[in-house]
LUMMIRO-911010 format. One record per atom (N, C-alpha, C): x, y, z; residue in one letter. Coordinates in steps of 0.05 Angstrom, whole numbers. Layout:
residues N
       c1       c2       c3   code
        X        Y        Z      A
...
//
This chain:
residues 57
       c1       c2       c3   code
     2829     1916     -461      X
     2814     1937     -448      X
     2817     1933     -418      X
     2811     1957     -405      X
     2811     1953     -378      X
     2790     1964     -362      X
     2786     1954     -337      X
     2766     1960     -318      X
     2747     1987     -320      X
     2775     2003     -315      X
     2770     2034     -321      X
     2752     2035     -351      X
     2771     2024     -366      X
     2752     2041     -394      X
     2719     2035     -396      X
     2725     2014     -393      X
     2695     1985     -393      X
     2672     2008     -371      X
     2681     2019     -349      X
     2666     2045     -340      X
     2647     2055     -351      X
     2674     2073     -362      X
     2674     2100     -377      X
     2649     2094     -398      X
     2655     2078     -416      X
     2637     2059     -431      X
     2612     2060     -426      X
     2612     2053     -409      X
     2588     2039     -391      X
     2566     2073     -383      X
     2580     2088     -370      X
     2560     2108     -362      X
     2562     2137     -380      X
     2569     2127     -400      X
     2575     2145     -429      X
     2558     2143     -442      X
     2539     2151     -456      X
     2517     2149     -473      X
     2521     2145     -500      X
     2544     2154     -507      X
     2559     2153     -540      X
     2566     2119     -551      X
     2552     2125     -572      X
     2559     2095     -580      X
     2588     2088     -583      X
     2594     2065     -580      X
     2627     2053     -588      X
     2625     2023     -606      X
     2649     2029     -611      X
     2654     1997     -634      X
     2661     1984     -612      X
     2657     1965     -599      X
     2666     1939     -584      X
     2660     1922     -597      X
     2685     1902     -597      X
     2688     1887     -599      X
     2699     1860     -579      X
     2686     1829     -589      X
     2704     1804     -573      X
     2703     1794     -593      X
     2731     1777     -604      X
     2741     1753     -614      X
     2721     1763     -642      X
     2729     1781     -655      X
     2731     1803     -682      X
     2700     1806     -689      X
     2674     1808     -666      X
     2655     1800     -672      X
     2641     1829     -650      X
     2624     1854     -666      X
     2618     1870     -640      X
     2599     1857     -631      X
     2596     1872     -612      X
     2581     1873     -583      X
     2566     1894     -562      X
     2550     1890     -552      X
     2549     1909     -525      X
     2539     1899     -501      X
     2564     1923     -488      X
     2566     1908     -453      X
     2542     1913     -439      X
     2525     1892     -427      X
     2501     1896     -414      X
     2509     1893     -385      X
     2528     1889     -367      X
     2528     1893     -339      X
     2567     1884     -336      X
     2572     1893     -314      X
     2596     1894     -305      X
     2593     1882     -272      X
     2614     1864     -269      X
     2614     1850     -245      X
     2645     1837     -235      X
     2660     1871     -225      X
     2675     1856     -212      X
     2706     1856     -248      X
     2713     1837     -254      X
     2731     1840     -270      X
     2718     1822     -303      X
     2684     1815     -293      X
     2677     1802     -315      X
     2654     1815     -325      X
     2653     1818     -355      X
     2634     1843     -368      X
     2606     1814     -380      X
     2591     1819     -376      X
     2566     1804     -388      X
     2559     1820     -417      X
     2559     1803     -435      X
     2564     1816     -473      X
     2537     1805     -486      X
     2529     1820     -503      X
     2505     1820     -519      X
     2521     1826     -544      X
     2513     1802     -568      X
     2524     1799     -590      X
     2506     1812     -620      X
     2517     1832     -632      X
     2498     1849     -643      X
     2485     1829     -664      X
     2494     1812     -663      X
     2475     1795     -695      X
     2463     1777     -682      X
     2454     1777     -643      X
     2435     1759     -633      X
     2446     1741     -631      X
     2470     1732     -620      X
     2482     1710     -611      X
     2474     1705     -577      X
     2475     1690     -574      X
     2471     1677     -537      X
     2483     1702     -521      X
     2476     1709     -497      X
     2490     1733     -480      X
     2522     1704     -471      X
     2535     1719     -461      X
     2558     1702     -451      X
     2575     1733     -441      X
     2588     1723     -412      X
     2610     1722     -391      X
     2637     1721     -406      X
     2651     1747     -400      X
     2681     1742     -413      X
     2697     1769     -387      X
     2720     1760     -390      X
     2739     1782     -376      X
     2736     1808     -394      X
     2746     1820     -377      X
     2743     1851     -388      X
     2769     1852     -408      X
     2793     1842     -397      X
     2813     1842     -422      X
     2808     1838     -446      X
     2788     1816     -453      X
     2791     1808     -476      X
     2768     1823     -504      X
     2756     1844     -482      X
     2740     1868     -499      X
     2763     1878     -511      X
     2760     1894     -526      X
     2773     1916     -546      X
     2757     1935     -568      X
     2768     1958     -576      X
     2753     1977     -586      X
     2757     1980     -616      X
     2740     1985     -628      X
     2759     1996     -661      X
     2774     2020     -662      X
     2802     2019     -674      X
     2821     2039     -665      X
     2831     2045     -695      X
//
């Protein structure tokens, strides 16, 4: 994924499948090239690059 989409995302109101490392998620803030992730089954928040988001396709 890239900067751009992670946006779009972002000030889109429509839900999306995201995903990190085969596990969804949602992006709670953007900073720069690193997205801050909230893990839908209540896992720890944690810091990752924006590349390594991805969508269900």
């Amino acid at each position: 994924m890239n900067i751009e989409r992670v946006n779009q995302i972002i000030k889109n109101k429509e839900i999306l499948d995201i995903y990190y490392d085969d596990r969804p998620i949602w992006i709670q803030e953007l900073n720069n090239n690193v997205a801050r992730i909230g893990f839908l089954d209540g896992q720890a928040e944690k810091d990752v690059f924006v590349e390594e988001l991805y969508e269900d396709e």
